[in-house]
PLY file of the C-alpha trace (Angstrom):
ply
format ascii 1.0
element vertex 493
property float x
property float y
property float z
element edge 492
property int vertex1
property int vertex2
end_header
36.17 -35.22 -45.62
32.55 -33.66 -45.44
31.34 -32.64 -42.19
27.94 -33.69 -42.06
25.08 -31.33 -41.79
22.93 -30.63 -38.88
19.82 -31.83 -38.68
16.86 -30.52 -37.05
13.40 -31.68 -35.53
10.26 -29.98 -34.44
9.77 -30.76 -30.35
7.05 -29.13 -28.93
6.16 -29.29 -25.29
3.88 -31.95 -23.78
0.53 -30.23 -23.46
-0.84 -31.76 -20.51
2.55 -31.40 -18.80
3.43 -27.67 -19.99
-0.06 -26.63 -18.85
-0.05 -28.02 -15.63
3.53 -26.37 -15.41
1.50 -23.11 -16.17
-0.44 -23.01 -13.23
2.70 -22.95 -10.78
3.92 -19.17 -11.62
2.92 -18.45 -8.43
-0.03 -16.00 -8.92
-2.15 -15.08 -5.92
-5.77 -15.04 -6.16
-5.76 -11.24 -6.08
-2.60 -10.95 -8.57
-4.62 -12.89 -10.64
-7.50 -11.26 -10.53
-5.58 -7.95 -11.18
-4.34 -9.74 -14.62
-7.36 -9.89 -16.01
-7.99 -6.17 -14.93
-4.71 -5.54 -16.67
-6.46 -6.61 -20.21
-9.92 -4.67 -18.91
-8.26 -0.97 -18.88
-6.03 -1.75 -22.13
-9.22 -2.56 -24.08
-10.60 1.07 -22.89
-13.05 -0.10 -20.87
-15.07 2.25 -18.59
-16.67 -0.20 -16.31
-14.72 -3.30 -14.53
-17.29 -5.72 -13.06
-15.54 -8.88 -11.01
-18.38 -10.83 -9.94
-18.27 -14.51 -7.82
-20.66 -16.86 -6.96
-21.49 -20.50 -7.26
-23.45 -22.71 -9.88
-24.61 -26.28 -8.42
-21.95 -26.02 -5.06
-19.30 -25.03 -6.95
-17.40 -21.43 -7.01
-16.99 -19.44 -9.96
-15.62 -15.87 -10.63
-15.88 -13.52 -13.61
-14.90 -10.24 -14.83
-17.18 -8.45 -17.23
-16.03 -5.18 -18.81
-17.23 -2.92 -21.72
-13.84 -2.73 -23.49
-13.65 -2.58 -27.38
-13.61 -6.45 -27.31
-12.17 -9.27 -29.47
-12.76 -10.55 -33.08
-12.92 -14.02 -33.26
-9.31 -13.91 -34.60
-8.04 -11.54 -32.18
-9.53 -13.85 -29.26
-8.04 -17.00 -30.93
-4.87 -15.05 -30.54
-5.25 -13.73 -27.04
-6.10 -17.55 -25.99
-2.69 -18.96 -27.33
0.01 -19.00 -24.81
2.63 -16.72 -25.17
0.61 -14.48 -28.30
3.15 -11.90 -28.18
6.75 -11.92 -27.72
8.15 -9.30 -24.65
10.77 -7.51 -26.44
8.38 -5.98 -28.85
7.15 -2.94 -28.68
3.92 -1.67 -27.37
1.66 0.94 -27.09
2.48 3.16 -24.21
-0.91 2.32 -22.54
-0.16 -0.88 -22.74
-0.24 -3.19 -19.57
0.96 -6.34 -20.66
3.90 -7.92 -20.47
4.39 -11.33 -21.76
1.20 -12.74 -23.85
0.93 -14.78 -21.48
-1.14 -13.61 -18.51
-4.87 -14.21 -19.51
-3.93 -18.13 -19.25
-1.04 -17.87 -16.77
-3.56 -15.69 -14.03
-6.68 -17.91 -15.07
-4.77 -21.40 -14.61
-2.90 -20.16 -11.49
-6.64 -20.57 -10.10
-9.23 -22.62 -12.10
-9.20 -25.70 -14.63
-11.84 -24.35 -16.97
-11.26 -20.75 -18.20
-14.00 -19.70 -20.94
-13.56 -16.23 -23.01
-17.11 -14.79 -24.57
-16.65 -11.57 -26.30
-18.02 -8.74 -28.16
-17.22 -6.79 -31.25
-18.87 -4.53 -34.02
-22.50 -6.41 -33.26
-20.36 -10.38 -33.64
-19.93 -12.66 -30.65
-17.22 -14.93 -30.06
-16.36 -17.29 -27.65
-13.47 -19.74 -26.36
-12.35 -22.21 -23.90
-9.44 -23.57 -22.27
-10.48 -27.58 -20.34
-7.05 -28.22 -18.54
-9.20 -31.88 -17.85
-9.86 -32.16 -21.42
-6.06 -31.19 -22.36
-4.82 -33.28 -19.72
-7.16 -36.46 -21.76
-6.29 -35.59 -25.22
-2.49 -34.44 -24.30
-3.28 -32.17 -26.89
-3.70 -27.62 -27.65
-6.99 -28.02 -27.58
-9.22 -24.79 -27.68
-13.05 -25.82 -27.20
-15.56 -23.51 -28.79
-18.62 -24.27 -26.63
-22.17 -23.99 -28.73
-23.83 -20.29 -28.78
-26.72 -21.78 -26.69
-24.46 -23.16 -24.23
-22.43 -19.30 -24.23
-25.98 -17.16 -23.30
-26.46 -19.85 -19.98
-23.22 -18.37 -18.95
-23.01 -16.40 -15.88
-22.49 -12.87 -16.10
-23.32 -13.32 -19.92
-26.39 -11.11 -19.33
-24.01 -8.30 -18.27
-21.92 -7.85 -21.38
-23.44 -4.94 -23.77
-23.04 -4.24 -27.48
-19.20 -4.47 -26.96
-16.89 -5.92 -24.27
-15.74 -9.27 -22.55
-16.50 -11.43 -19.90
-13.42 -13.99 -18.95
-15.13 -17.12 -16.77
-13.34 -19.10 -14.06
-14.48 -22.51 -13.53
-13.94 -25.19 -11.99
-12.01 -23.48 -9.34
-9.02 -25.60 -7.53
-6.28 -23.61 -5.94
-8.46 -21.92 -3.55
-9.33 -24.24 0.03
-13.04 -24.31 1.15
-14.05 -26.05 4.50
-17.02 -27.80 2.22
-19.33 -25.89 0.12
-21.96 -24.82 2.82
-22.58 -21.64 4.79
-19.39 -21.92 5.84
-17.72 -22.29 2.07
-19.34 -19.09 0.71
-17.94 -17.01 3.97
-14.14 -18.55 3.25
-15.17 -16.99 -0.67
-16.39 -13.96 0.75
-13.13 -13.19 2.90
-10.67 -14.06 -0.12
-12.51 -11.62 -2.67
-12.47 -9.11 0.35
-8.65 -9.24 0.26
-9.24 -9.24 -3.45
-11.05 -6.26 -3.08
-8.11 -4.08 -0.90
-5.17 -5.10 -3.99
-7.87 -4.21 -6.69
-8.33 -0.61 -4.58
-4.62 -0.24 -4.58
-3.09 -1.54 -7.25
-5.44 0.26 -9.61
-6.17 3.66 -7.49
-4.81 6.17 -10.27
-7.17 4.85 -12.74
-10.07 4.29 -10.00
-9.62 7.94 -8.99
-9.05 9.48 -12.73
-6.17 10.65 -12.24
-4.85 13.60 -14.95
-4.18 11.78 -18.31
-5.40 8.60 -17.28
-9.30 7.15 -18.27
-11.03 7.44 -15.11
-12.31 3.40 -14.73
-15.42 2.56 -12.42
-14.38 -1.42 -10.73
-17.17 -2.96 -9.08
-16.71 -6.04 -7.11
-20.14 -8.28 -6.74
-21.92 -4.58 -7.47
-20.07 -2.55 -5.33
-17.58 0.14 -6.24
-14.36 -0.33 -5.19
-13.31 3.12 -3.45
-9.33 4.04 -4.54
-6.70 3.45 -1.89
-3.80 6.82 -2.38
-1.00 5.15 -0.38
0.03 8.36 -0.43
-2.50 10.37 1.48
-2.08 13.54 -1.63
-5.67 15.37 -0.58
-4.43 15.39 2.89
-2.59 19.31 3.55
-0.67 17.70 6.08
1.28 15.41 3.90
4.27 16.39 3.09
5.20 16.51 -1.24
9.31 16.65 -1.80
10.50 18.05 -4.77
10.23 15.33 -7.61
13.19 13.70 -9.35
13.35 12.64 -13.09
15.74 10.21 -14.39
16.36 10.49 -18.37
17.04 7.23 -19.56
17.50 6.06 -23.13
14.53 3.77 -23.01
12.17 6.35 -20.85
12.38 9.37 -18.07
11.89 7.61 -14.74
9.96 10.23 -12.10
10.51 9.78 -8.40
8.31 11.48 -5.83
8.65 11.39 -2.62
5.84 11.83 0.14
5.98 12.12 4.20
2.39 10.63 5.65
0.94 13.13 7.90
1.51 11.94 11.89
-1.14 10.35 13.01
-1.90 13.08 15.34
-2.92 15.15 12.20
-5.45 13.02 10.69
-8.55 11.22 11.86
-8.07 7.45 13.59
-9.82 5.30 10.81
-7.71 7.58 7.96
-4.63 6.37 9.85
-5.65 2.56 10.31
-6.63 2.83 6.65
-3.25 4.47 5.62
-1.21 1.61 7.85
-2.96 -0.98 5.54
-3.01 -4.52 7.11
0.82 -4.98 7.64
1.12 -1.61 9.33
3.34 1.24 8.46
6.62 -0.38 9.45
5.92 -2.46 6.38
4.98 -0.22 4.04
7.22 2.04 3.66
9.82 2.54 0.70
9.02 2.91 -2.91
5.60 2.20 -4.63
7.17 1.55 -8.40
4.33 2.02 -11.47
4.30 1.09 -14.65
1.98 2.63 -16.67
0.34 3.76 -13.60
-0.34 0.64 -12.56
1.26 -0.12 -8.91
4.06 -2.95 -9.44
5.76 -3.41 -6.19
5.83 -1.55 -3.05
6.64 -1.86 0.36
10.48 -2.09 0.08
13.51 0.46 -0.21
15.48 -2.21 -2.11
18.63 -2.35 0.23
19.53 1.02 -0.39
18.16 1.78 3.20
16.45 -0.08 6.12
13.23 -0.27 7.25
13.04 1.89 10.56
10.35 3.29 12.87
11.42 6.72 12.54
11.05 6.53 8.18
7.78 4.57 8.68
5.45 7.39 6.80
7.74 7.54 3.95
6.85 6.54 0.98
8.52 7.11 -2.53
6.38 7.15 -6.22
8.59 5.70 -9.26
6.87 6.29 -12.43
8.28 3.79 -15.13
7.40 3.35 -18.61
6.85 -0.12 -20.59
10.13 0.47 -22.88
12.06 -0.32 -19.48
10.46 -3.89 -18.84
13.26 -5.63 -19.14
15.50 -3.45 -17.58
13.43 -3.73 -14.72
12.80 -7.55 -14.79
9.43 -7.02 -14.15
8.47 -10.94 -14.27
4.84 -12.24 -15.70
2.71 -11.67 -12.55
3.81 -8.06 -12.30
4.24 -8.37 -9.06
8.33 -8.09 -8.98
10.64 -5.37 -9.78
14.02 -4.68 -9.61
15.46 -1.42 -10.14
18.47 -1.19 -13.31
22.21 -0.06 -12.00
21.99 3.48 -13.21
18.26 4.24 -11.95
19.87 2.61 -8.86
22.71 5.13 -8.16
20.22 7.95 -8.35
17.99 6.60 -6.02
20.84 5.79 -3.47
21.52 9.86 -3.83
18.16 11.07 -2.55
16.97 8.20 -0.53
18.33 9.96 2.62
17.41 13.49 1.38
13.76 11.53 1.40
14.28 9.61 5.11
15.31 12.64 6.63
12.19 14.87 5.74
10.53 11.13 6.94
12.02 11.69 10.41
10.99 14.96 10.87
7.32 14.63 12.19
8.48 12.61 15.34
12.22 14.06 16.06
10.87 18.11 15.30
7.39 17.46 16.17
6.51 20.26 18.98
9.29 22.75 19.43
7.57 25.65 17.55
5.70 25.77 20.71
8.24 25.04 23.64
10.31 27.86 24.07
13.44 26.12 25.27
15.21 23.09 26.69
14.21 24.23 30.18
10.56 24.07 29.11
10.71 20.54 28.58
10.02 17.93 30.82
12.38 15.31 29.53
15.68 15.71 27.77
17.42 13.75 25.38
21.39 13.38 25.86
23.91 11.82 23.40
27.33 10.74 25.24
29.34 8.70 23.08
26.98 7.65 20.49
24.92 6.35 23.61
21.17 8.27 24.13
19.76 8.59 27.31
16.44 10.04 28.80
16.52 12.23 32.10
14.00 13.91 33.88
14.74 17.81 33.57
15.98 19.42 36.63
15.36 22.89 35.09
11.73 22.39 34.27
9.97 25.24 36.02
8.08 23.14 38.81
10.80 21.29 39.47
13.06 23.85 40.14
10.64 25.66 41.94
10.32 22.06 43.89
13.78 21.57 44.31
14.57 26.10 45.82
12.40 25.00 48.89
14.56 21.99 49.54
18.00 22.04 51.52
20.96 20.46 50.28
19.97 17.34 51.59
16.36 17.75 49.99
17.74 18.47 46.49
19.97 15.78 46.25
17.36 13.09 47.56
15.06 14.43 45.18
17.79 14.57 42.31
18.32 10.93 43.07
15.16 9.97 42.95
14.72 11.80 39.54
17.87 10.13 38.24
16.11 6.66 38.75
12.91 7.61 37.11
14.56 8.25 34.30
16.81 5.35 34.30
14.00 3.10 35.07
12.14 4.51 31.96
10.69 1.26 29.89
11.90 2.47 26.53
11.34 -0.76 24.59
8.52 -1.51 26.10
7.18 2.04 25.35
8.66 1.14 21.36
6.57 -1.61 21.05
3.36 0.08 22.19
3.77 2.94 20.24
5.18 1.26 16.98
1.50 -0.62 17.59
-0.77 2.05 18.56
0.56 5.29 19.14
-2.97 6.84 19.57
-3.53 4.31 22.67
-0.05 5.95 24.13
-0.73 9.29 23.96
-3.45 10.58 26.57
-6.88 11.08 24.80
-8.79 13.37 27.00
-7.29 16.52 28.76
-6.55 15.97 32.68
-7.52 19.49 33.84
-7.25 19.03 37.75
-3.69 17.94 37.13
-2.73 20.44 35.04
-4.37 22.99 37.62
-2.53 21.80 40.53
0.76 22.06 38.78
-0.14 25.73 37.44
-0.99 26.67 41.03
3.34 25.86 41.83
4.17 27.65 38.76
2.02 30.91 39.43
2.86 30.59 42.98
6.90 31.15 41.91
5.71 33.98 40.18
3.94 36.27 42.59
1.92 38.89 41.05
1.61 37.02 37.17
-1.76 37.50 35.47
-4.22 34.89 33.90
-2.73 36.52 30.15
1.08 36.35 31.76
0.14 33.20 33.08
-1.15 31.74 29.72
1.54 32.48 27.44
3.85 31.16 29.99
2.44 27.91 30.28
2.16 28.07 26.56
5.82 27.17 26.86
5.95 24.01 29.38
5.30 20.64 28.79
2.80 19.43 29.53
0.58 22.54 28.69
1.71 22.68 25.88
0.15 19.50 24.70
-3.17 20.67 25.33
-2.66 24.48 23.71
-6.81 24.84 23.97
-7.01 24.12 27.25
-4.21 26.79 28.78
-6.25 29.60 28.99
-9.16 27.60 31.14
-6.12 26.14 33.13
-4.69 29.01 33.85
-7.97 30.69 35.12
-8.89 27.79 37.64
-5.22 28.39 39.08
-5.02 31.82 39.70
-8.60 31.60 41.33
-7.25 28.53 43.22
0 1
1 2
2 3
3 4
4 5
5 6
6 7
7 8
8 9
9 10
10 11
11 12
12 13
13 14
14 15
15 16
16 17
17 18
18 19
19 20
20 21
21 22
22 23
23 24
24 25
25 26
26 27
27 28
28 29
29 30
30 31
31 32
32 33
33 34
34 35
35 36
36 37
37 38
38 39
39 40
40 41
41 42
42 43
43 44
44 45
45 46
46 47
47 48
48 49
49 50
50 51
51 52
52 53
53 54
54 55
55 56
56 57
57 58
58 59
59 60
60 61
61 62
62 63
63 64
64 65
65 66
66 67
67 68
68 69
69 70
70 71
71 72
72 73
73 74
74 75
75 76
76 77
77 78
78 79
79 80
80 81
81 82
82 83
83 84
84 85
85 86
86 87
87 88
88 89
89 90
90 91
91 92
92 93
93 94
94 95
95 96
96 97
97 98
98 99
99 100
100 101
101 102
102 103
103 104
104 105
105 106
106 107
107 108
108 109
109 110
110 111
111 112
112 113
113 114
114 115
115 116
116 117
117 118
118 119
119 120
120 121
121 122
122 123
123 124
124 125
125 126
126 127
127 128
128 129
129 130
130 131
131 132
132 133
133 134
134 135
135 136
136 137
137 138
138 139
139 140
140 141
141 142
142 143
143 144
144 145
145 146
146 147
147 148
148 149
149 150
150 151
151 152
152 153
153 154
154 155
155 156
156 157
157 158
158 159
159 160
160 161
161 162
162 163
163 164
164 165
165 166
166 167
167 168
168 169
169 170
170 171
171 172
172 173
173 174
174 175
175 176
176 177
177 178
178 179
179 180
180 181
181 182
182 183
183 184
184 185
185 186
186 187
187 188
188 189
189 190
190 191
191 192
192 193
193 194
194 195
195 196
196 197
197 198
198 199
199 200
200 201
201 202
202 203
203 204
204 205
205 206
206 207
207 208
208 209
209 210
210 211
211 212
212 213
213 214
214 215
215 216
216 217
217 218
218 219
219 220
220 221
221 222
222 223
223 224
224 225
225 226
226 227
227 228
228 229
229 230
230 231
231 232
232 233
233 234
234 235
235 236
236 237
237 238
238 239
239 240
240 241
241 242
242 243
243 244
244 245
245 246
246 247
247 248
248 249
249 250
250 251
251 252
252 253
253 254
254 255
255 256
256 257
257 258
258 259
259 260
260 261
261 262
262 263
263 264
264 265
265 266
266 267
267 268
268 269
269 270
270 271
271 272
272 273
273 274
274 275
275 276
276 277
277 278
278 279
279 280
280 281
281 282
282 283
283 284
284 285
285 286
286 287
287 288
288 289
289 290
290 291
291 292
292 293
293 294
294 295
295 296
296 297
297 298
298 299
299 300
300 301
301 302
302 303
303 304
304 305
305 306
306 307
307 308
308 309
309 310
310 311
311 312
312 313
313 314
314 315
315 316
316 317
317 318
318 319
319 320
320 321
321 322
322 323
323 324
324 325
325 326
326 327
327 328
328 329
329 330
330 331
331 332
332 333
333 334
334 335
335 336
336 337
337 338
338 339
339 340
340 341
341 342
342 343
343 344
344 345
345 346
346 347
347 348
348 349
349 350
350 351
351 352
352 353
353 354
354 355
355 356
356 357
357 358
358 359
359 360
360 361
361 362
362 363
363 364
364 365
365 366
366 367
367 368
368 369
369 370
370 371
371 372
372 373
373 374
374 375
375 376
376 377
377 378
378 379
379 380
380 381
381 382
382 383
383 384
384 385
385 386
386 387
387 388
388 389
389 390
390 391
391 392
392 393
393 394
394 395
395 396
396 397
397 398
398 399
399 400
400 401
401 402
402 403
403 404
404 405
405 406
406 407
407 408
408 409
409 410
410 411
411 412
412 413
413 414
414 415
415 416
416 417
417 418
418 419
419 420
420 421
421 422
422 423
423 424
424 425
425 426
426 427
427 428
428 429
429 430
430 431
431 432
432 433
433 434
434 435
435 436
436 437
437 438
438 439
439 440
440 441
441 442
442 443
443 444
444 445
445 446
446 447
447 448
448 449
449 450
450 451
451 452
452 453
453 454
454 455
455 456
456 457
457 458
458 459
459 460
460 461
461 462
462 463
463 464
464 465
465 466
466 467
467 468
468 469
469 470
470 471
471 472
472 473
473 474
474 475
475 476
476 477
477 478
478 479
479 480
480 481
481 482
482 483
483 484
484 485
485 486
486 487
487 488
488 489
489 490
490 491
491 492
């Protein structure tokens, strides 16, 4: 008996459904905003304008860039969802992913998306209506009249060549009415707009080597790079970089160590913490083609702890390893394949413990010894404790012109200092604001009156002697350009 053939039926998707599916990737406003960037610097462009404003009470927002623009054909193509398919290949510069994030970005955030563009002296231009799609229940792509096109805004900006991509009709983001108060809520979103663009972009804001140095203005003013990794600084630290050969691409890993805060400036540190602080940011910043994918997270090869707080690891990945990477539509997710995976387990803690080192090493090139110190850190099985130490020059000195009894009321009292110490409390406040912890201004008198014991147990010391000694104790030295003044007002004392 025959077995019957298959047969076979064309289904396509229910427009108004499938585009109102569309809109629910989950795209930010500033992840969208970077899409459409994306498209900007892969058309060349030199100049990245996002502009936003509002035509009869209602919000718009465009992006206007002097790219090599579209054809007509090509922008009939780049307006069809899902133009090209992911697994083929690309040009290197390329920053696309799926075809699909033009509409997906534009959706995510407005019901009317219109694309005007420039090419070889011929104009084209294209719209997506979600209202009119979600009416007809059909593809439709509107092609709005050339007078209506020129009484766009921003349509003034565009020169000889480029494109301007138009959001209207602008849903997904919540105003408190369209008044005063309306255009302030749109001013702080594009502000937080304005941090991503400064990061997610700052290798091709700041032209870095082999990359098209791109100028992004936002509402006329340039948007100023964010370096996550503080490179012009001297004081931050560069490890030795890794590179991982692959058969789809080398992988790079570098690995950087934020200056402590005591080495830079207060607003370069506030700047550096970013708005969810250090604790947060630390981990690997991965790139793909330069362009800043992910970051923030060590991805459970290592926790996120106070001490590892300025590290922060570069991971430099081509576009051949997409989908090794499962870098999803937004590119805003990343996950690292199992053999770029193993490597970075090896040298994540070769990369923490150079993190460590400004807090647990910073300061003893200039003590010269435990005794020198005023507290002292003990480790007892596996349990750490902070005393008060008994060998610290004025406090021996204290405790030779005691008795017996003297000594060991003092020693006891000492022993409950440092057992009383607040050490979570102290945590928090420094994990916060370690600058508002650490004493800003120089307390000379004090510093004097303890000098005065410690000359005074050496009889016949010299302001030099006296210097270079106290060059060696905490708390001098803490204040290394103060010692010599110090030690002056003592011996005159």
């Amino acid at each position: 008996m025959d077995t019957p053939l298959e047969t076979a039926e064309e289904l396509p998707p229910k427009a108004s459904a499938m585009i109102e599916a569309m809109r629910d990737i989950g795209y930010s406003l500033e992840s969208a905003v970077a899409d459409i960037i994306d498209n900007s610097i892969t058309a060349r462009a030199d100049n990245i304008d996002v502009r936003f404003g509002w035509s009869q009470e209602r919000p718009w927002i465009a992006v206007v860039d002097d790219g090599f623009g579209m054809s007509p054909e090509v922008l009939r193509e780049a307006m069809r969802p899902g133009t090209r398919n992911p697994l083929e290949t690309r040009s290197k510069d390329d920053l696309g992913r799926f075809g699909l994030g033009l509409k997906t970005a534009s959706f995510s955030q407005c019901r009317r998306l219109t694309v005007l563009s420039r090419q070889g002296g011929i104009e084209s231009v294209a719209r997506w209506d979600l209202d009119h799609v979600a009416l007809t229940d059909r593809w439709t792509l509107l092609r709005p009249s050339g007078t209506e096109a020129q009484g766009l805004p921003c349509v003034d900006m565009l020169g000889p060549s480029g494109t301007l991509v138009l959001w209207e009709s602008i849903d997904r983001i919540e105003f408190d009415g369209r008044d005063e108060k309306g255009h302030q809520q749109l001013n702080e979103q594009m502000a937080v707009v304005t941090e991503h663009v400064a990061r997610v972009f700052h290798r091709f804001i700041d032209g870095e080597r082999s990359l098209p140095k791109v100028v992004i203005r936002v509402n006329m003013a340039e948007v100023r790079a964010f370096d996550p990794f503080n490179t012009r600084n001297p004081a931050t630290q560069v490890l030795q970089e890794e590179r991982i050969v692959t058969k789809t691409g080398d992988v790079l890993m570098q690995a950087y160590v934020l200056p402590h805060h005591s080495k830079v400036s207060q607003g370069e540190y506030l700047r550096l913490a970013g708005t969810e602080g250090y604790l947060r940011n630390q981990g690997f910043y991965v790139y793909r083609n330069k362009r800043l994918i992910i970051w923030g997270t060590w991805f459970r090869l290592a926790p996120q702890e106070e001490l590892t707080k300025l590290a922060r690891v570069r991971i430099d990945i081509p576009n051949t390893q997409d989908h090794l990477w499962a870098i999803d539509v937004r590119k805003s997710r990343a996950r690292p394949p199992a053999a770029v995976r193993t490597r970075m387990r090896q040298v994540v803690e070769r990369i923490r413990s150079s993190a460590k080192r400004p807090y647990t090493h910073r300061g003893v090139a200039i003590q010269a010894g435990t005794a020198a110190a005023v507290w002292q850190r003990r480790v007892f099985n596996e349990q750490v404790r902070y005393e008060l130490n008994l060998e610290h020059p004025v406090v021996a000195d204290l405790r030779s012109d005691l008795d017996a009894a003297g000594r060991t009321r003092l020693d006891a009292v000492l022993r409950m200092a440092g057992d009383a110490f607040p050490a979570a409390v102290f945590f928090s406040d420094y994990a916060t604001n370690p600058r508002a912890v650490e004493p800003g201004l120089c307390d000379v008198p004090a510093l004097v009156a303890l000098a005065q014991l410690i000359a005074h147990a050496n009889p016949g010391i010299g302001e030099a002697g006296l210097a270079e000694l106290l060059m060696t104790i905490e708390p001098f030295a803490s204040w290394p350009r103060d010692i010599e003044r110090v030690a002056r007002a003592a011996l005159r004392g």
